[in-house]
VMD Tcl script that draws the C-alpha trace (Angstrom):
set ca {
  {0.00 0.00 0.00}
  {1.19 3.16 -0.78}
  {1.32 6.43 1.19}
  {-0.28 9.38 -0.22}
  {2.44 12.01 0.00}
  {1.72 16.01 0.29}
  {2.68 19.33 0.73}
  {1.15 21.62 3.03}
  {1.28 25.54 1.07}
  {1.51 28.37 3.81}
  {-0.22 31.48 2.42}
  {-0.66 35.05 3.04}
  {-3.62 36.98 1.62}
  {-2.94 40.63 0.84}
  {-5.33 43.63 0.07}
  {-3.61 46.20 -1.62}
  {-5.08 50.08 -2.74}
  {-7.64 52.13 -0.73}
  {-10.66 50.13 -0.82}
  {-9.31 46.87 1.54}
  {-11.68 45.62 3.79}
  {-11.65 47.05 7.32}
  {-9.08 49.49 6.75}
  {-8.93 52.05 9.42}
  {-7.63 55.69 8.37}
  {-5.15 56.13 11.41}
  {-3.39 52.24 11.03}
  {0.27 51.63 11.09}
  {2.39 51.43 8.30}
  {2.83 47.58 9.23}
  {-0.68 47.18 8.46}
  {-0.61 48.73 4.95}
  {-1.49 45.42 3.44}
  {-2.33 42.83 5.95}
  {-5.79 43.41 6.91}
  {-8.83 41.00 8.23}
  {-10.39 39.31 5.39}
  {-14.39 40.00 4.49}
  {-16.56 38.67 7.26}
  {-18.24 36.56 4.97}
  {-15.24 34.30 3.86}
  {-14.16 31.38 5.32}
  {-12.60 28.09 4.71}
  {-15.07 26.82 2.44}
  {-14.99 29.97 0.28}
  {-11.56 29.92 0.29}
  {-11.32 26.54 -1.50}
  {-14.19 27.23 -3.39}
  {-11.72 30.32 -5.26}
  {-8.40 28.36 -4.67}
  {-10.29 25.41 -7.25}
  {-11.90 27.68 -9.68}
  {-8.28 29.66 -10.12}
  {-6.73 26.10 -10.91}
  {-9.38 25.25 -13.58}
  {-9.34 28.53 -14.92}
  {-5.63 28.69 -15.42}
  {-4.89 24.99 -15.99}
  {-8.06 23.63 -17.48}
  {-9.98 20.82 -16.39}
  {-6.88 18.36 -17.07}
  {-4.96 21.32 -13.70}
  {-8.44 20.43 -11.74}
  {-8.18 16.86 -12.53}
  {-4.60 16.49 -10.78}
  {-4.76 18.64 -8.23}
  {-8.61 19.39 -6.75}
  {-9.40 16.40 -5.38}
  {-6.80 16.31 -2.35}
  {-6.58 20.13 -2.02}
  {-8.11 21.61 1.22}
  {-7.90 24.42 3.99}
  {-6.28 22.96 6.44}
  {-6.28 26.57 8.65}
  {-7.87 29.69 8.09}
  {-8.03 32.66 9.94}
  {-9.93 35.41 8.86}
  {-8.33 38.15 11.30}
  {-4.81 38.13 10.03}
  {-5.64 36.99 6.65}
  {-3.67 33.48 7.02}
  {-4.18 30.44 5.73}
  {-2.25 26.79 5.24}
  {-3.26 24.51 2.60}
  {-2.90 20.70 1.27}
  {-2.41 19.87 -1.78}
  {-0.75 16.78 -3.81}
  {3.00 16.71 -3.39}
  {3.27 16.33 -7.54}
  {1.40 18.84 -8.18}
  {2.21 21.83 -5.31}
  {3.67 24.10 -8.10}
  {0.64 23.84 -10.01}
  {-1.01 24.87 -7.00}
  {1.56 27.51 -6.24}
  {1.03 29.19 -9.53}
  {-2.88 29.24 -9.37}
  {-2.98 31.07 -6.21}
  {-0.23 33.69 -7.24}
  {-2.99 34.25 -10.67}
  {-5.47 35.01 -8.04}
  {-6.73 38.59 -8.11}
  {-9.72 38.48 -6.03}
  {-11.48 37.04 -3.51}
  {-15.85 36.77 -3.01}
  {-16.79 40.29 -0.91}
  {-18.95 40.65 1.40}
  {-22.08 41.39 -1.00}
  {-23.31 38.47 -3.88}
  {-21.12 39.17 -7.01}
  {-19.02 41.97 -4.96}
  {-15.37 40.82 -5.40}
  {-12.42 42.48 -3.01}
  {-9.19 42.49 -4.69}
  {-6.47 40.83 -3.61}
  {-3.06 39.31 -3.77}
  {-2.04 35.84 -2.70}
  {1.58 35.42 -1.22}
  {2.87 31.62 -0.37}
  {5.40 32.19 2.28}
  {6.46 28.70 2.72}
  {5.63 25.23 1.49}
  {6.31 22.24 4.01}
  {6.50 17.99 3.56}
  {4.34 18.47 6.73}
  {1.94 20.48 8.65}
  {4.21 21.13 11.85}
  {6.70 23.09 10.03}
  {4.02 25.12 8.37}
  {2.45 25.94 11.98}
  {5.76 26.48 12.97}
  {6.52 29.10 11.00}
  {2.71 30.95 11.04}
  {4.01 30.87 14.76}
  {7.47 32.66 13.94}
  {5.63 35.53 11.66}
  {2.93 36.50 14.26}
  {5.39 36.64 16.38}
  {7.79 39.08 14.33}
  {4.38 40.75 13.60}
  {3.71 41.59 17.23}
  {7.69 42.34 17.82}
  {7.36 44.75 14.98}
  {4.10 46.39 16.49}
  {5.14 47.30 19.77}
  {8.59 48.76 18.21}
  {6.22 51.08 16.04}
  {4.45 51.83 19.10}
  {7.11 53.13 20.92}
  {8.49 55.17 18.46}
  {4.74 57.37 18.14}
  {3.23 59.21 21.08}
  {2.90 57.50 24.02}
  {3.93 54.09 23.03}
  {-0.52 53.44 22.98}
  {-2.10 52.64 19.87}
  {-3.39 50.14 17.48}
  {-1.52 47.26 19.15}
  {-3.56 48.08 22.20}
  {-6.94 48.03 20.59}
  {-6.17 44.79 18.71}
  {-5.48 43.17 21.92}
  {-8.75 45.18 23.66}
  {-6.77 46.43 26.74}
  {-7.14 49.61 28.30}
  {-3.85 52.11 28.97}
  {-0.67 50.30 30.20}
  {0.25 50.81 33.60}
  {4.04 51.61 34.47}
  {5.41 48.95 36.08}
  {8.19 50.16 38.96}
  {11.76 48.55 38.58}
  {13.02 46.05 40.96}
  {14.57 47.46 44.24}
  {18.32 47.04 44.47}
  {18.76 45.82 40.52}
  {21.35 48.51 39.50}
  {23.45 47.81 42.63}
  {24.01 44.13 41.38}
  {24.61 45.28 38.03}
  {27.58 47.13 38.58}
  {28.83 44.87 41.24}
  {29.11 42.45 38.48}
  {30.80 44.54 36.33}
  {32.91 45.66 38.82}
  {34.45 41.80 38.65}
  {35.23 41.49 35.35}
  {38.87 41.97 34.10}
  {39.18 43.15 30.48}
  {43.07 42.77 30.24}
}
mol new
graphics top color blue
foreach p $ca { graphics top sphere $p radius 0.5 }
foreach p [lrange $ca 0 end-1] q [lrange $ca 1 end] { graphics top cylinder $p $q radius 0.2 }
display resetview
């Protein structure tokens, strides 16, 4: 018996221009293009366009090899993310449909948003694919509070994706410098 081998395709959905969904005037420039998707769209929509791009591009002979094992393995609307199977022979065929992709189902019957799809990594297995969503929301958030700090206050947008009120200044642990510099005080440099 033999083992049905595939890929797993981690993807980024991007709005570009003025008219993305949910765009609020005052966001930070590291929101520019990642933005919630339409509240309508899910997982099943999202396969829904992912197999009409393939049989558009490729034909019904692209649909034939790579549809029927292709699904959304993880989809989250709020940052726009998703990570996809598809057949391991057939992942670049898959690759280059969702790059063709311009737009996505809006909100509204026949309204389309649109869009541009990024792959950021394909993986032999799911782990490594989580594993890396896991390593870019992290840089995300890293990359959020530095743009905080450097705008008034340090308050913002990172603040009211989280829904917490103002940060509270925390006081520095008593007798910390002292230790410091008795450390340093040890050290020999010649």
């Amino acid at each position: 018996m033999v083992r049905i081998k595939h890929r797993y395709l981690l993807l980024n959905i991007l709005f570009p221009g003025d008219d993305a969904p949910h765009r609020e005037a005052n966001s930070p420039p590291y929101l520019t293009f990642h933005h919630p998707s339409p509240s309508n769209f899910h997982g099943g929509a999202l396969i829904v366009a992912f197999r009409a791009s393939i049989a558009t591009h490729f034909g019904d002979v692209g649909a034939g090899l790579a549809a029927p094992s292709l699904k959304v393995i993880y989809f989250s609307p709020t940052t726009s993310t998703a990570i996809v199977r598809c057949p391991r022979q057939h992942f670049r065929l898959v690759w280059a449909a969702l790059t063709y992709m311009t737009s996505i189902p809006g909100e509204q019957r026949g309204q389309t948003v649109p869009c541009v799809v990024q792959v950021v990594r394909v993986s032999g297995t799911i782990r490594k694919s989580e594993d890396e969503l896991i390593l870019r929301s992290k840089r995300d958030i890293v990359r959020a509070k530095e743009w905080e700090e450097q705008t008034e206050g340090g308050f913002g947008a990172l603040s009211k994706i989280m829904g917490r009120g103002a940060p509270t200044p925390m006081a520095a642990p008593t007798g910390i410098d002292s230790v410091i510099s008795e450390d340093e005080d040890d050290l020999d440099y010649d």
